[in-house]
Every structure is written in structure tokens, then in C-alpha cells.
C-alpha positions in Angstrom: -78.5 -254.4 -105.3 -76.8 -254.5 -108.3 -72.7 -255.4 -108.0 -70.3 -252.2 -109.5 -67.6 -253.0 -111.6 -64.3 -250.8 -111.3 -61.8 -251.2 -114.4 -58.4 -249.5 -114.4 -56.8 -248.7 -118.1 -53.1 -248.8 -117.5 -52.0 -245.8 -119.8 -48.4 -246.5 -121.0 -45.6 -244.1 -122.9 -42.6 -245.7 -124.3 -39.9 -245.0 -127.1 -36.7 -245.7 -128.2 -34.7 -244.3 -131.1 -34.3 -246.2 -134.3 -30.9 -246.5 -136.1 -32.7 -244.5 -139.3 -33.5 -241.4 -137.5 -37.0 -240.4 -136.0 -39.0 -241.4 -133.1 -41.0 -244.8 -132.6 -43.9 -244.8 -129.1 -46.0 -247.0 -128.0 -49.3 -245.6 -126.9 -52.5 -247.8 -126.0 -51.2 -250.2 -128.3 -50.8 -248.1 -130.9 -47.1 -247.6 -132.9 -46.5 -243.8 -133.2 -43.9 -242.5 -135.5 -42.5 -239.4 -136.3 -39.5 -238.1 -138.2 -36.6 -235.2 -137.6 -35.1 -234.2 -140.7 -31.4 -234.1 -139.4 -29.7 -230.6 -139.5 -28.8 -229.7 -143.5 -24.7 -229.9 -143.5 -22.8 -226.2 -144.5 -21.2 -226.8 -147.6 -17.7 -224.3 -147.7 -16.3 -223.8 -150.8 -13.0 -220.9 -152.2 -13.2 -219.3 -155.4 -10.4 -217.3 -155.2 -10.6 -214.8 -152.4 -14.4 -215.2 -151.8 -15.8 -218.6 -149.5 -18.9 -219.9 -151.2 -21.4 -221.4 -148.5 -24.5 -223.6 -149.0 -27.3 -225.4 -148.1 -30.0 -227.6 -149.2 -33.1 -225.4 -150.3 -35.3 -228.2 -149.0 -33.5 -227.1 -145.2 -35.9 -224.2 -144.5 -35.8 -221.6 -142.1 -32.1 -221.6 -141.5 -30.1 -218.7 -141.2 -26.0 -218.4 -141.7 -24.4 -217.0 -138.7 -20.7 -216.1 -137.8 -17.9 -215.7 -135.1 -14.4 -214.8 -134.8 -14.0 -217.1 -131.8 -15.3 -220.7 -130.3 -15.7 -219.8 -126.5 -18.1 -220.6 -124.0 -20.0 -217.5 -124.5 -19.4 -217.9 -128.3 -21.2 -214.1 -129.6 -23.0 -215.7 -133.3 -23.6 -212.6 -135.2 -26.3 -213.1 -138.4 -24.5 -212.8 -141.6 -26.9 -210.1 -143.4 -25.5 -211.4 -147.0 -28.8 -212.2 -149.2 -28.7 -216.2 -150.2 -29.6 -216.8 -154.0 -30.6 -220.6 -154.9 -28.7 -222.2 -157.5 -28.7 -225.8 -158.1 -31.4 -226.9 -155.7 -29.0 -225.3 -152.6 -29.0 -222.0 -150.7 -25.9 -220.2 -151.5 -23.7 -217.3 -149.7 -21.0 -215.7 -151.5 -18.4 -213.9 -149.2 -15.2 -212.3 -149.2 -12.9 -214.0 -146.8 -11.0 -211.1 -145.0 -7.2 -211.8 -145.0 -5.9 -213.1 -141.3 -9.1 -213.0 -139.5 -10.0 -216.9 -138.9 -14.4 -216.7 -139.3 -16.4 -219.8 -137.8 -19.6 -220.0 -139.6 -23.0 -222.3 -138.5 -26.9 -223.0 -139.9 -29.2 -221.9 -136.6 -33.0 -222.3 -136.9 -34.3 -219.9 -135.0 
């Protein structure tokens, strides 16, 4: 009678963070990377009594938000203001209304 062999694979998951961003794993071996583009930074900008604020076009799928307040049940309401691209950057031209302090943030939904 012939003798059965039994092999085990030891399946193994690890990563760490590199310094430049992204995600390295080691699977079977094999080096797996993959890259986050970081969140694009809000540019703010006066021209007078209007706030310019801007994006990089290449951060898609972002939408400008605002709130009167920093709480922790913060209410972000969508700023319906079109964009228009200029310069390779999404930009937002708004009126700042006098005394009201406005908190503004990029969500991707």
C-alpha cells in the first residue's frame, strides 16, 4: 500500500507602512504594493471681500463642504457653489459674510 503524503502551505499576510506613503505585503512570497494618493490640501485665498478656495483637478471626486462650528456633532453642509478649473486646480469663489466665522473641508464621499 502505497504511503500518503500530507503537505501544509503556511499562508502568511504582513505589512508595514513605508515613509513615502502607500502599502507594502508580503503574500506567498510575493511583494505587493499599492499606493493612496494622500488627501489634495484646501488652498484659501481673499480677494477683497470674496475667499477663493482650491484644489488640485487631478484630486477627483471631492466635494467643498462648510460649518459654522467645530463640535462633536460638527453638521458639514455641501457648498452648492459650481467649481470652474483654472490653472490645473478646482476653484470656488465665495463671498465671505461679515462676522460669521465659516470652517470649510474636501470630503470624498
Amino acid at each position: 500500500m502505497p504511503t500518503r503524503q500530507t503537505r501544509t502551505a503556511r499562508h502568511s499576510l504582513s505589512g508595514s507602512r513605508p515613509p513615502w506613503g502607500g502599502y507594502l505585503s508580503s503574500y506567498l512570497g510575493r511583494i505587493l504594493e499599492a499606493w493612496f494618493a494622500p488627501a489634495p490640501t484646501l488652498r484659501i485665498d481673499r480677494d477683497g471681500d470674496s475667499l477663493l478656495l482650491s484644489w488640485p483637478l487631478a484630486a477627483t471626486g471631492y466635494h467643498l463642504e462648510t460649518t459654522t462650528a467645530l463640535t462633536m456633532n460638527t453638521a458639514w453642509i455641501s457648498n452648492a457653489t459650481p467649481f470652474v478649473i483654472t490653472n490645473g486646480r478646482n476653484l470656488v469663489t465665495t463671498n465671505r459674510p461679515p462676522d460669521v466665522q465659516l470652517f470649510y473641508r474636501l470630503r470624498r464621499p
